[in-house]
N, C-alpha and C positions, 0 to 999 in steps of 0.2 A: 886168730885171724889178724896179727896182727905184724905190718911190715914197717912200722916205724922206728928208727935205730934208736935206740937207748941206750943210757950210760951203764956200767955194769953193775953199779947202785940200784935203777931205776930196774935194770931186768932182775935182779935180784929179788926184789921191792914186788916187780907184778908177778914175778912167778911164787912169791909166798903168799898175796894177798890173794892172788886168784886159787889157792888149795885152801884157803880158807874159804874164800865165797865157793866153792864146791863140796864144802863140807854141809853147807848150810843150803843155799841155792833158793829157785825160785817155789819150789814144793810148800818149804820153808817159811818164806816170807809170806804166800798168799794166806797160810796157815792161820800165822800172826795177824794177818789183816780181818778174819773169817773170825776171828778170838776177839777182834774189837780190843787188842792189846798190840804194845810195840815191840818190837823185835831186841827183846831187852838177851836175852843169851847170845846173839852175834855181836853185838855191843859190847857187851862185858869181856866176850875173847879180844874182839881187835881192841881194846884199850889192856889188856893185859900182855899184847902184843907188840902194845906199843903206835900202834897202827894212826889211831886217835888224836894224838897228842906231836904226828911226826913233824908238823911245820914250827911249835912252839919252842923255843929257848928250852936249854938241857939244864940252866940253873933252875928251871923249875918245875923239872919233869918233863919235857917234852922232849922230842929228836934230833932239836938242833938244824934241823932242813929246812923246807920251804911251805909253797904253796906246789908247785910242782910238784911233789913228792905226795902232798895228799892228795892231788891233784890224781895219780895215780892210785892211789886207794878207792878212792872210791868209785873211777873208772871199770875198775879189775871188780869188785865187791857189784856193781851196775852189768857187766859181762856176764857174771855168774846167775846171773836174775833174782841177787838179795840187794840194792844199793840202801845203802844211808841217808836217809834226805838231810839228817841232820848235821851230818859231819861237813853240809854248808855252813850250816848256821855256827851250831856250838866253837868249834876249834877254828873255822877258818873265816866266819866275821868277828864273833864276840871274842875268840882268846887273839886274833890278830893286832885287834883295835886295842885291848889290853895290852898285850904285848908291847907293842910299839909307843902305845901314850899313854897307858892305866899308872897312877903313883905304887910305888913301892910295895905298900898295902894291898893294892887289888890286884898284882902281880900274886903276892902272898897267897892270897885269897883263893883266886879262880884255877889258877894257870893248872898249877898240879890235878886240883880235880877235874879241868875240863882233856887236861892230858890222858889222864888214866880212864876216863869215863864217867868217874865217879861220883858228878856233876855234871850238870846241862844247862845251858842256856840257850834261852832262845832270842829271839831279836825283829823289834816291832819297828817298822816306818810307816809302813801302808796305810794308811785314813781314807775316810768313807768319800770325803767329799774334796780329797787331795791328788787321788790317779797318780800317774806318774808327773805328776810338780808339785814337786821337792818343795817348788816354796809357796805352796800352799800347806803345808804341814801347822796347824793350828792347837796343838799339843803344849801347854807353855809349863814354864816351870817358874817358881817367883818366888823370892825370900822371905823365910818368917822366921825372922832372928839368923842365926848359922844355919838353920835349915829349909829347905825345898820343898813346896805346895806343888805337886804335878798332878795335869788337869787335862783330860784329853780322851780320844779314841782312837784307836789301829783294829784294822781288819788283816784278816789272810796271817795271823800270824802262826807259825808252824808250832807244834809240841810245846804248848803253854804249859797241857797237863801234865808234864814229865818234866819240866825244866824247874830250875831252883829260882832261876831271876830270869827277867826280860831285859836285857840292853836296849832302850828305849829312846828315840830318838827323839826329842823335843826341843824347842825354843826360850830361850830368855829375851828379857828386854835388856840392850847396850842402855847402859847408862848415860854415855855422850848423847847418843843420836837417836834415841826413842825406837832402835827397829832392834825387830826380832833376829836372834842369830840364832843357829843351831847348838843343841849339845846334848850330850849320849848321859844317860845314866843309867845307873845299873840298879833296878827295881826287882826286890825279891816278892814271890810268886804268891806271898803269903802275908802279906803289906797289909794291912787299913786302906781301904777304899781301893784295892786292887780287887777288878770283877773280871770272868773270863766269861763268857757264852760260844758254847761250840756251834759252828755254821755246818750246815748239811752240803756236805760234798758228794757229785755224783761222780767219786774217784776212788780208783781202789789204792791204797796208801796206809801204812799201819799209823804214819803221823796224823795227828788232828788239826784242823785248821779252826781257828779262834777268832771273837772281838773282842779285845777290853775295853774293859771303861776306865777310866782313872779320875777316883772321884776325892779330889786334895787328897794324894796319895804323900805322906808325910814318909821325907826325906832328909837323910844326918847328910852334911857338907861332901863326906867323905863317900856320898853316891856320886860325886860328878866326875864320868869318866877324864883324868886327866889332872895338873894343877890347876888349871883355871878352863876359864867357860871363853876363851878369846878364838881358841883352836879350836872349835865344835865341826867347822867344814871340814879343817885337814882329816879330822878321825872319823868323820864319816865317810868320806872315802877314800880311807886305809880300808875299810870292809869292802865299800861297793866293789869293787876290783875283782877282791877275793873271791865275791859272791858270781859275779859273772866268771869267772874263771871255771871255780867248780862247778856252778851249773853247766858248762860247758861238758864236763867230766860227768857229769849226773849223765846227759842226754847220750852222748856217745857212748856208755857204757850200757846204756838200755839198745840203743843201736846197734852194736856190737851180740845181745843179747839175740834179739829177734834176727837177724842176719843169720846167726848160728843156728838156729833153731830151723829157719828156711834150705839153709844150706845142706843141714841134714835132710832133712824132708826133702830135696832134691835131689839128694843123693842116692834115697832108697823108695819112693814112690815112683811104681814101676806102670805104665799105661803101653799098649801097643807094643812092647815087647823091650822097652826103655826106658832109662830111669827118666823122668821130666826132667833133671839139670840139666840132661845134653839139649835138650832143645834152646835153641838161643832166645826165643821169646821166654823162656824163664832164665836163665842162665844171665842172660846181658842186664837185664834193670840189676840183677843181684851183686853183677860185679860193678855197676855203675853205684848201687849205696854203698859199698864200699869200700871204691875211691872216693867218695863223699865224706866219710867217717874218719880215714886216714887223714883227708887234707884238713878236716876241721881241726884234727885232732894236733898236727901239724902249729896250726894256729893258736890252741888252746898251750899247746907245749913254747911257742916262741911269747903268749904273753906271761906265763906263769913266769919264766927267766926273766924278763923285762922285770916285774915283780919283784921279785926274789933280789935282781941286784939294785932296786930301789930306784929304779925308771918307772915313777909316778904315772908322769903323763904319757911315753908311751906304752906305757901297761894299760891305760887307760882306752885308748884304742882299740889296741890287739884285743883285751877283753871284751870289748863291745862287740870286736869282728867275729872271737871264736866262739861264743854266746849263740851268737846271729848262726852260722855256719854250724854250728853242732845243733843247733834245734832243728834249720833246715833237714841235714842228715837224717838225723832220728826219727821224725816224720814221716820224711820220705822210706827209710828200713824199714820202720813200721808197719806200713799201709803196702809195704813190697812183699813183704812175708808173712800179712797176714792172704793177700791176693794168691801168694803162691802154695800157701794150704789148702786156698777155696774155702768151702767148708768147714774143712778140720781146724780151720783158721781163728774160729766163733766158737770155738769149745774151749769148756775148761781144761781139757785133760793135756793140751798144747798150750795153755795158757799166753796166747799171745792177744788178744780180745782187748785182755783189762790194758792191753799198752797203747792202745789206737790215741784215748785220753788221756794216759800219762804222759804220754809220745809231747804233746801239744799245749802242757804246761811250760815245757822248755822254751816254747816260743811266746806265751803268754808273760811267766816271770823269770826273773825278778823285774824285769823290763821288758817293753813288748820288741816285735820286731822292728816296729815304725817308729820307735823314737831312736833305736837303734840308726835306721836307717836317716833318720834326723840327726843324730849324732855324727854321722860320719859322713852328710852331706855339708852338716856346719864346718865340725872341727877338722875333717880331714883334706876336704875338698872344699872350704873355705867358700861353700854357695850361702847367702841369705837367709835366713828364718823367715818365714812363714808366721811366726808364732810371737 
């Protein structure tokens, strides 16, 4: 269901990734989630496909592409009713932020295995008593000798139990000026004084959502993402970008997902002697989600290029916009198709139930809708904070 033009790469690209999410699909994934395990066999294909690894530099095993391009992966893999939640995290925050500013070494290190799959990483900011300000982040890191004492807690963070290291988001103190600045390290999963606790989610998700604690988590020099701790902003969002981007592509492909599923049920649920599509009270909300899905997606495709040709700032926007707009979407497809099952809506055997709450993570993280809407009140229409 899909009318948005694509390059002959990109249609390439979603017509082999979506025979693979239909190899697998949503039967599949709930299956995984029902096992209280991760969807480790679709994983291991699309990294042996290359699928995993397609935005990362080809000197190190990756595609040589973009974000756009995973962008599309996990869209079409989200269509099918198996998405990836991690192929947020792993390849397109933590191998991006590598990518781009990691030393020579942790290029070595990560890239190849987060390309092939063979590796995971997951990636912490979130804190208890931090919400969405950033510079509340109370996470420090402090010298002992060459090496780094990190001190701290994150919530919400995804697939602790299956990832090698956490890219960790925490603070040093400037030596000039006594304040804290940001900086990323790369903490393996298996450290000294690294503790995980899983939080109870009332989400159906094969990934787990965790708190660490980080208790003087001892660190060799050669954890700090980058050559020096000066550039801690710029590489934090080199990710954030990415991450609103894809979750863009998470949301619309579940979108896309449930829309199909409705579509069919309208097509052969027969009442009074007609299928219910023809009626225009079911028919019109379906073609209104979408034109909603198309245009987010529209959005999601115009910030991932911005992106990709190294338009920071206005990537930075269009992400925020296609984030906002594809969660809208999703929600709205969601709650349209499960209305237009009625009933069969709430079963498992149409499985569209568990997406009412998945639907509404999109708009929840990685940022809410309202600072979104803060964000593009400040930055783009240059009105006042409030804050």
């Amino acid at each position: 269901m899909s009318a948005t033009p694509d390059t002959d790469e990109h249609h390439d690209l979603r017509a082999a990734v979506a025979a693979l999410g239909r190899r697998y699909g949503r039967t599949y994934l709930m299956r995984t989630v029902a096992e209280g395990r991760r969807p480790a066999e679709l994983w291991a294909d699309a990294g042996k496909l290359g699928y995993l690894g397609v935005n990362l530099p080809e000197e190190y095993g990756g595609g040589g592409s973009g974000i756009a391009e995973l962008a599309v992966v996990l869209e079409e893999l989200g269509a099918a009713g198996c998405p990836l939640l991690m192929l947020v995290v792993s390849p397109a925050i933590c191998g991006t932020v590598i990518a781009r500013f990691g030393t020579e070494g942790q290029k070595r290190a990560w890239l190849p295995g987060l390309a092939d799959g063979s590796r995971l990483m997951a990636f912490g900011i979130t804190e208890p008593d931090a919400g969405s300000n950033s510079h509340r982040i109370t996470t420090t890191a402090r010298r002992d000798g060459t090496d780094w004492l990190l001190t701290g807690r994150k919530v919400f963070i995804s697939g602790v139990d299956t990832a090698d290291a956490v890219l960790i988001v925490g603070r040093t103190e400037d030596a000039r000026t006594g304040r804290l600045k940001p900086c990323l390290f790369i903490v393996p999963t298996d450290a000294e004084g690294f503790h995980r606790r899983p939080i109870d989610m009332e989400l159906s998700a094969a990934e787990k959502q965790f708190e660490l604690v980080l208790d003087d988590v001892r660190l060799p020099a050669g954890a700090l993402v980058g050559e020096s701790e000066d550039a801690g902003l710029l590489h934090l969002f080199a990710g954030l970008n990415p991450e609103r981007i894809m979750t863009a592509a998470f949301a619309i492909g579940m979108g896309r997902y449930a829309l199909s599923r409705a579509v069919q049920y309208a097509r052969e649920r027969t009442v009074w002697k007609t299928p219910i599509g023809a009626h225009q009270a079911i028919a019109h909300p379906l073609a209104q989600a979408h034109i909603d899905l198309e245009l987010a997606r529209l959005m999601m495709q115009k910030a991932a290029r911005l992106y990709d040709t190294g338009d920071d700032i206005g990537a930075g926007e269009a992400a925020n916009m296609a984030k906002y707009a594809a969660a809208e979407a999703c929600v709205k497809a969601v709650d349209q198709a499960v209305h237009t099952l009625g009933g069969n809506g709430l079963t498992r055997e149409f499985g569209l139930a568990s997406l009412v709450t998945a639907a509404r993570v999109a708009r929840i993280a990685p940022v809410s809708r309202e600072m979104i809407l803060n964000y593009v009140s400040h930055q783009s229409l240059g009105l006042p904070k409030s804050y």
